[in-house]
LUMRO-757092 format. One record per residue (C-alpha): residue number from 1; z, x, y; residue in three letters. Coordinates in steps of 0.001 Angstrom, whole numbers, m for minus. Layout:
+-----+---------+---------+---------+--------+
! num !       w !       u !       v ! residu !
+-----+---------+---------+---------+--------+
! NUM !       Z !       X !       Y !    ala !
...
+-----+---------+---------+---------+--------+
END
This chain:
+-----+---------+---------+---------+--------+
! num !       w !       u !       v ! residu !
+-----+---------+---------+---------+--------+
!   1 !  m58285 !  m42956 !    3344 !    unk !
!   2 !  m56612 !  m40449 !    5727 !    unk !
!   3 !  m53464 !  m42416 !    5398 !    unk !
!   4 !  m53528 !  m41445 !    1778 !    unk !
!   5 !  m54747 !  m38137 !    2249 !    unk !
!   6 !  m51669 !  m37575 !    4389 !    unk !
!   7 !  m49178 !  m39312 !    2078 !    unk !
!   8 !  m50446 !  m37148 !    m524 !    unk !
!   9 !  m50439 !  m33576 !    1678 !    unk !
!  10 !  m46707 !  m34624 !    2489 !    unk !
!  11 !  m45589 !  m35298 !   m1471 !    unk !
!  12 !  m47684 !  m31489 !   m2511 !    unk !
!  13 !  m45522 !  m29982 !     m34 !    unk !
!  14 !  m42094 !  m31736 !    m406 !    unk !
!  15 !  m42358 !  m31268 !   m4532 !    unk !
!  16 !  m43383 !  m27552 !   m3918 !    unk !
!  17 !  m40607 !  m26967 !   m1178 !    unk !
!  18 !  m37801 !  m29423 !   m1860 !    unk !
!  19 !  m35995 !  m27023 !   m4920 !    unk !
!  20 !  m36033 !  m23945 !   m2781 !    unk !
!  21 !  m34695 !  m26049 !     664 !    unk !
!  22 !  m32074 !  m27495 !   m1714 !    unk !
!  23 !  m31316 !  m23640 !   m3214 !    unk !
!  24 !  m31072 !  m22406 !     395 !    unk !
!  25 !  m28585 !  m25283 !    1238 !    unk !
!  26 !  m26284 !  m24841 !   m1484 !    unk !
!  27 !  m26571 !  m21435 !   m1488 !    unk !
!  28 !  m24481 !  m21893 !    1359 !    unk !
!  29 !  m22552 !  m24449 !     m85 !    unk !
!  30 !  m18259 !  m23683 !     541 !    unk !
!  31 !  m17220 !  m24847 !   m2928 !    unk !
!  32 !  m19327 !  m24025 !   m6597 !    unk !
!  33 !  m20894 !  m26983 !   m7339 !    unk !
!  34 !  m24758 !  m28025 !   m7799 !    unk !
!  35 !  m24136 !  m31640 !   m7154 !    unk !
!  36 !  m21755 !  m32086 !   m3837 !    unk !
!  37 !  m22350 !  m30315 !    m639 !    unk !
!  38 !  m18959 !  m29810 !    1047 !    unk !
!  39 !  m19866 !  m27673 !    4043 !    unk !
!  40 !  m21186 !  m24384 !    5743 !    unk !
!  41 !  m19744 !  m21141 !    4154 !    unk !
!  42 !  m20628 !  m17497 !    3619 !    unk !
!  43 !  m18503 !  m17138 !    1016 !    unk !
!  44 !  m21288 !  m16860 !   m2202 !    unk !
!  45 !  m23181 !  m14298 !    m362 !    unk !
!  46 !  m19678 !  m12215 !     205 !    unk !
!  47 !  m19029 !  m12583 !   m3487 !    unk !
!  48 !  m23070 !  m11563 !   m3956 !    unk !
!  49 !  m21930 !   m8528 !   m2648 !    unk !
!  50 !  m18790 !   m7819 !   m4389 !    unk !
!  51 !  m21150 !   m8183 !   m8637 !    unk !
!  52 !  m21582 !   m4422 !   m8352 !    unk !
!  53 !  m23561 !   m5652 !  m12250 !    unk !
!  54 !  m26225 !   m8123 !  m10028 !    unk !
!  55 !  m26995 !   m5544 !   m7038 !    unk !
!  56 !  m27508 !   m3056 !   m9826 !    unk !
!  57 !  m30032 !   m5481 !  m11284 !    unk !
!  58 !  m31181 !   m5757 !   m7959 !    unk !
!  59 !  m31775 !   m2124 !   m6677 !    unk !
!  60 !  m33653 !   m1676 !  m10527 !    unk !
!  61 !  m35633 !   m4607 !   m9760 !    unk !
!  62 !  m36598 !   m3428 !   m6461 !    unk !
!  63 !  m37363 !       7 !   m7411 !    unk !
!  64 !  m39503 !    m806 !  m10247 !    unk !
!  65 !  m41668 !   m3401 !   m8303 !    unk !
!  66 !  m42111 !    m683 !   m5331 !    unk !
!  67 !  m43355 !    2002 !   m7502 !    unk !
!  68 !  m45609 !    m125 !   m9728 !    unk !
!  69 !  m47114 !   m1646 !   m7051 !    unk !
!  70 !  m47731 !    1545 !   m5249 !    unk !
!  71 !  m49208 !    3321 !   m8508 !    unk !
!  72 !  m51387 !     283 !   m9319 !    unk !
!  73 !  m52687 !     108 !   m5893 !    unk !
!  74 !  m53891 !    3712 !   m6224 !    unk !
!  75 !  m55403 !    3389 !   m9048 !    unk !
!  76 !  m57324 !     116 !   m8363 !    unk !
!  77 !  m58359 !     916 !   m5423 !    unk !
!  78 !  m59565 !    3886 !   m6377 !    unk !
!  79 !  m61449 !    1854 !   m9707 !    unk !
!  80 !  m62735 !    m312 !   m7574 !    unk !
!  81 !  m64261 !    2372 !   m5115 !    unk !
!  82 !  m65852 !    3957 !   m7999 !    unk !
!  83 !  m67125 !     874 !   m9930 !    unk !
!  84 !  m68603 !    m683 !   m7005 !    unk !
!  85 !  m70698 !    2865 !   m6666 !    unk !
!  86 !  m71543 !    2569 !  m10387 !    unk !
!  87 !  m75479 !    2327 !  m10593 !    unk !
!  88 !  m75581 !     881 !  m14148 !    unk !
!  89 !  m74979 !   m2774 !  m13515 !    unk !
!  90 !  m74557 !   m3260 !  m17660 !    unk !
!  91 !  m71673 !   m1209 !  m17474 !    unk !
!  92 !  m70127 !   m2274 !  m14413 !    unk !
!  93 !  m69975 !   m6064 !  m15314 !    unk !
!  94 !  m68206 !   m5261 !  m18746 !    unk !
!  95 !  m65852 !   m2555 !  m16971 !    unk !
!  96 !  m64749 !   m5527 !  m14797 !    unk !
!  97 !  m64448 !   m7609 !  m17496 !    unk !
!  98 !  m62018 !   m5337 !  m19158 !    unk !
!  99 !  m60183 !   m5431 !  m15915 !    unk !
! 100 !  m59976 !   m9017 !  m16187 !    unk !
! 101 !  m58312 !   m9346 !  m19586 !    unk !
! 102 !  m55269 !   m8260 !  m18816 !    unk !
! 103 !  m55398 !  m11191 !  m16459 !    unk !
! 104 !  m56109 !  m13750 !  m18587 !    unk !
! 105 !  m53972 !  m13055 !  m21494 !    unk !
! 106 !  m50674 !  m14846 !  m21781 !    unk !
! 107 !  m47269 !  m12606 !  m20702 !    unk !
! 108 !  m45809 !  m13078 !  m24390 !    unk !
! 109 !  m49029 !  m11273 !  m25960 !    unk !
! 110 !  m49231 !   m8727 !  m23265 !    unk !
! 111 !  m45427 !   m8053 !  m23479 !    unk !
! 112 !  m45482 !   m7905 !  m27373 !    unk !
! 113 !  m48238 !   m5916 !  m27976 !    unk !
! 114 !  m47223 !   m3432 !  m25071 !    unk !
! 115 !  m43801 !   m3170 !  m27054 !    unk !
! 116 !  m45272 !   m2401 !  m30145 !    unk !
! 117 !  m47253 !     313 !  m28479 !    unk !
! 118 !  m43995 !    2163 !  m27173 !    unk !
! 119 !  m42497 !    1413 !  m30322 !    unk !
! 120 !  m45343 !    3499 !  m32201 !    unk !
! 121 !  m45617 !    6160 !  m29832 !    unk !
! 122 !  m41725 !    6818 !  m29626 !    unk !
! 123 !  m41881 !    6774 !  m33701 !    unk !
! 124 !  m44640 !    9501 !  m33396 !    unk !
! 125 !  m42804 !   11589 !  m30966 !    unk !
! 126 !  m39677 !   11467 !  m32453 !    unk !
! 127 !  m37919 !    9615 !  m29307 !    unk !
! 128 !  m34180 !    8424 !  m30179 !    unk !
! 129 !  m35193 !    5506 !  m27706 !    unk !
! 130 !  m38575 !    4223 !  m27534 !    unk !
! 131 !  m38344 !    1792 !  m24793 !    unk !
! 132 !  m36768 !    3059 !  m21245 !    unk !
! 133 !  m38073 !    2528 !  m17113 !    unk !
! 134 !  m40602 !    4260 !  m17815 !    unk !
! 135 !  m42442 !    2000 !  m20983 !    unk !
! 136 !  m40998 !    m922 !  m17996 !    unk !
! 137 !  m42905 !     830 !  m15300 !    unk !
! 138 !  m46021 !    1411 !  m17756 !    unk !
! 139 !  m46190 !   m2108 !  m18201 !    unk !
! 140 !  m45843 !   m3254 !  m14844 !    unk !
! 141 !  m48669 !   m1266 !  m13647 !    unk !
! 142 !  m50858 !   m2393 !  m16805 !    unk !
! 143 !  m50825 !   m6289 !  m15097 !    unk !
! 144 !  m51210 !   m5325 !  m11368 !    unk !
! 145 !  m54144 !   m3459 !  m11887 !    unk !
! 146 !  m56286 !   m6213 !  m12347 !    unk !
! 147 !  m54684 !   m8213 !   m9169 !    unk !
! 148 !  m54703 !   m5505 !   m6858 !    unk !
! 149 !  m58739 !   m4706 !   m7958 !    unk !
! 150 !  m59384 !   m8373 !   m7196 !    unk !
! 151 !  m57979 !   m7500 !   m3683 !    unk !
! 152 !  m59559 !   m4535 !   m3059 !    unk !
! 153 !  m63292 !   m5125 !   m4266 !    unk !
! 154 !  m64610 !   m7922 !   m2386 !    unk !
! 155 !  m63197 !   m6452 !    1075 !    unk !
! 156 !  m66026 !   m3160 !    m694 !    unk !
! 157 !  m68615 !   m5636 !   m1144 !    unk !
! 158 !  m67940 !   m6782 !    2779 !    unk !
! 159 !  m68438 !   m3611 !    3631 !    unk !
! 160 !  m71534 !   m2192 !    5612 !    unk !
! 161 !  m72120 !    1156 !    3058 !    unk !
! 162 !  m74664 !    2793 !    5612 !    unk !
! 163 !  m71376 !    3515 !    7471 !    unk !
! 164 !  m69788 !    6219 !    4686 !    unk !
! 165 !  m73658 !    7476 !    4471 !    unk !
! 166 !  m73661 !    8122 !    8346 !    unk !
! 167 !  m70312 !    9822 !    7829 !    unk !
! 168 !  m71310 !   12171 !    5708 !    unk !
! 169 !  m74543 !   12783 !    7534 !    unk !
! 170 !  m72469 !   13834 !   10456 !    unk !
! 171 !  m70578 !   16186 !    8677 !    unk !
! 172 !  m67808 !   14872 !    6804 !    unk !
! 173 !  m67158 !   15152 !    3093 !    unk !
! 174 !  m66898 !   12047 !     816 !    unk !
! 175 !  m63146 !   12260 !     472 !    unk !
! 176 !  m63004 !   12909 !    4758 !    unk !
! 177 !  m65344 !    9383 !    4896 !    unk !
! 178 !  m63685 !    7431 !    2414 !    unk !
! 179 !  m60355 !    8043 !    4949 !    unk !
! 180 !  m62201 !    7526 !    8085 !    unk !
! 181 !  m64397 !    4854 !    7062 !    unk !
! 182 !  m63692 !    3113 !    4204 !    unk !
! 183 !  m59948 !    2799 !    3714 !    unk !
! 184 !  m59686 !    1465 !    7240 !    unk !
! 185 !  m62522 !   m1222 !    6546 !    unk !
! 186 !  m60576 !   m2411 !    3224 !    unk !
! 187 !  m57589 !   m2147 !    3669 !    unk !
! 188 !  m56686 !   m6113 !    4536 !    unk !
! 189 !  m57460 !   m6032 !     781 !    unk !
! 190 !  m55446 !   m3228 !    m356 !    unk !
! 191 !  m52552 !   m4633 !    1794 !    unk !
! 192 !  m52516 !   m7794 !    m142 !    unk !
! 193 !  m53159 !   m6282 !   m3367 !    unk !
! 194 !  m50131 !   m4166 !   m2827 !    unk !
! 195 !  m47870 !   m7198 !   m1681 !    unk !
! 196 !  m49189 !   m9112 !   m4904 !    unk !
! 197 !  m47962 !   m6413 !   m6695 !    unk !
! 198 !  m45113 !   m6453 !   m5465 !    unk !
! 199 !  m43979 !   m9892 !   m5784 !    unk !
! 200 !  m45873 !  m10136 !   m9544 !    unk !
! 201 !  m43333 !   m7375 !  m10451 !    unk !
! 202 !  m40426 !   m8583 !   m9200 !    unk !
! 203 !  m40661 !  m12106 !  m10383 !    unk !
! 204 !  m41627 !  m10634 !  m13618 !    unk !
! 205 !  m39498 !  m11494 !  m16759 !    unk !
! 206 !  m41307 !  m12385 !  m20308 !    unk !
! 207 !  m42903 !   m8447 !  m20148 !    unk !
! 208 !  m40046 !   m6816 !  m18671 !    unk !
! 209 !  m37759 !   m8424 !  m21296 !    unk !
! 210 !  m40260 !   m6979 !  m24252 !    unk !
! 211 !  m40441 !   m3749 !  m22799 !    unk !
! 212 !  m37248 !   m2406 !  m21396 !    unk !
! 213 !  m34422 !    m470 !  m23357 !    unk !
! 214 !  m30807 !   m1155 !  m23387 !    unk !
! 215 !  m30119 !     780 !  m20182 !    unk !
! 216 !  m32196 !    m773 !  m17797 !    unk !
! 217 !  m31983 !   m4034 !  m16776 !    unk !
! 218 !  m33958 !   m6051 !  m13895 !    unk !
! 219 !  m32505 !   m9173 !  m11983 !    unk !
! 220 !  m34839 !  m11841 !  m14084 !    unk !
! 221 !  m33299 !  m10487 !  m17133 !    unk !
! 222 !  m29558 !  m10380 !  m15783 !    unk !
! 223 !  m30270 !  m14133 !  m14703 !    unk !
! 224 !  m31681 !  m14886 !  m17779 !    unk !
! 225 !  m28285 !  m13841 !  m19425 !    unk !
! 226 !  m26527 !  m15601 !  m17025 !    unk !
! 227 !  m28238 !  m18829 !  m18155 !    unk !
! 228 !  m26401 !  m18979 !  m21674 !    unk !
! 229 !  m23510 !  m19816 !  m19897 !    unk !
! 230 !  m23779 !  m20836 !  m15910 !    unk !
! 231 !  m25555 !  m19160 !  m12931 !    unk !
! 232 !  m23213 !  m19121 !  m10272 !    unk !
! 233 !  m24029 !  m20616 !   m6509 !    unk !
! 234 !  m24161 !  m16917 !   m5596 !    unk !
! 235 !  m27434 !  m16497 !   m7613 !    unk !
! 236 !  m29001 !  m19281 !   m5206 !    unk !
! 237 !  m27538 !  m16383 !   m2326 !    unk !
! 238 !  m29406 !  m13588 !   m3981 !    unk !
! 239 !  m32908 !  m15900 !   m4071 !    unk !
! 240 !  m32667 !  m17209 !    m377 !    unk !
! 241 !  m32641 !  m13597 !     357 !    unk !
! 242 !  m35707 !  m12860 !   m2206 !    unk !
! 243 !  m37180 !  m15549 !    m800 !    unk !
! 244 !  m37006 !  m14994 !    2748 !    unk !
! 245 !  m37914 !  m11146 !    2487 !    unk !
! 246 !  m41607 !  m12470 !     388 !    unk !
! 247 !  m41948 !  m15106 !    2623 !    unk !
! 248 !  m42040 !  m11962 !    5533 !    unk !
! 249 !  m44068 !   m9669 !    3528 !    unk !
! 250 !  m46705 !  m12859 !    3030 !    unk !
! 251 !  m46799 !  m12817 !    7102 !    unk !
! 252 !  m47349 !   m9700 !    7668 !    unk !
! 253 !  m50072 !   m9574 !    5689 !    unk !
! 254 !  m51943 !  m12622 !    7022 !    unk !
! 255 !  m51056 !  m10827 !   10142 !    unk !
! 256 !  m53181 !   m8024 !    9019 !    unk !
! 257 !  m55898 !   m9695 !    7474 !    unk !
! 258 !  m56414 !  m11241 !   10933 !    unk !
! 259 !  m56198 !   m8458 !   12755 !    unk !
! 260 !  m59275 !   m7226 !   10359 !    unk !
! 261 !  m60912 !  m10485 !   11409 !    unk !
! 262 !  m60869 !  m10260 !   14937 !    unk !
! 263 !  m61950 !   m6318 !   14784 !    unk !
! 264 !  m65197 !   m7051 !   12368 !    unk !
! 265 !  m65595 !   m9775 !   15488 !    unk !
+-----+---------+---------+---------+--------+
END
């Protein structure tokens, strides 16, 4: 039996890892082809750097997933500070299941229906363009919220509460405790919530695609229209580096939720 357990550990891991070692390879393949490996080159990721059209895709990508996930962090951690203060538990449990539907609905529904919305409001306000970065950003920090506030609210529930109340009772105000108490006591969660964020809204591409206008234009949706006719090998460049600069982000932030182990120790 541990045989097999093994056998089977080592096939989950090679059929989640195998594409992206084989993208990494080939992104440094010397000639463009998908199917024959004929050396060690730099030259995709030198021509990465000459599609002024990608890095633009890139620095709107990466500008929209740092401010949504910034705003949404705010926000949810600051819902989940209040809900988890919330005496009525009636209301609390179907606050957080609002929260959760969001969640649980399917990216086409969320992405139509969040179009439609711009669409009306634009209508109403007499907009020449109803959908823009800002309907995108809108949108983006619509589907963190409900990540980030699964973060955030069980490191509050961890929490020893007679701390903030001895806070207070020596003098500080409950804005002054929530700083010097709280936020240091939950923020493992908040830093994961805001890395989730962050990679949620940069791989996103089904809501982004319903919701942006004609003069924005993220890196899913530039590959996307890359895909009618062929993604070049320096597109497999451009994810090794994606890749590589999550796969940090994920370390530091088991780094930090260890570090918040071994203090509560």
């Amino acid at each position: 039996m541990r045989a097999l357990s093994k056998i089977y550990t080592i096939l989950i891991y090679v059929i989640l890892y195998a594409p992206i070692a084989v993208m990494i390879l080939f992104s440094f393949n010397s000639i463009n082809s998908t199917g024959i490996f004929a050396g060690f080159s730099l030259h995709w990721y030198q021509e990465l750097m000459k599609d002024a059209a990608t890095l633009t895709a890139l620095k709107n990508t990466l500008i929209l997933a740092v401010l949504s996930s910034l705003i949404s962090c705010v926000i949810a951690t600051a819902a989940a500070v209040g809900l988890s203060k919330m005496q009525n538990r009636m209301l609390r449990s179907a606050v957080e299941t609002l929260t959760d539907i969001p969640m649980m609905n399917p990216d086409i529904v969320t992405g139509i229906s969040m179009m439609l919305l711009f669409v009306f409001v634009g209508m109403r306000l007499g907009l020449s363009s109803s959908l823009s970065f800002v309907t995108v950003l809108i949108a983006h920090i619509t589907f963190n919220l409900p990540y980030v506030y699964l973060s955030v609210m069980p490191k509050i529930r961890q929490m020893d509460t007679h701390l903030t109340e001895a806070a207070m009772d020596l003098g500080c105000t409950p804005f002054q405790a929530f700083l010097k108490v709280e936020l240091p006591a939950i923020f493992p969660g908040v830093l994961s919530g805001l890395i989730m964020a962050f990679t949620l809204s940069l791989d996103d591409f089904v809501i982004s695609y319903f919701t942006t206008g004609s003069g924005f234009e993220t890196l899913p949706i530039r590959i996307y229209s890359m895909t009618k006719k062929r993604v070049t090998p320096d597109m497999y460049a451009l994810s090794t580096l994606i890749f590589l600069a999550v796969l940090i982000l994920l370390i530091l932030s088991n780094v930090a939720q260890r570090d918040g182990k071994k203090k509560k120790k």
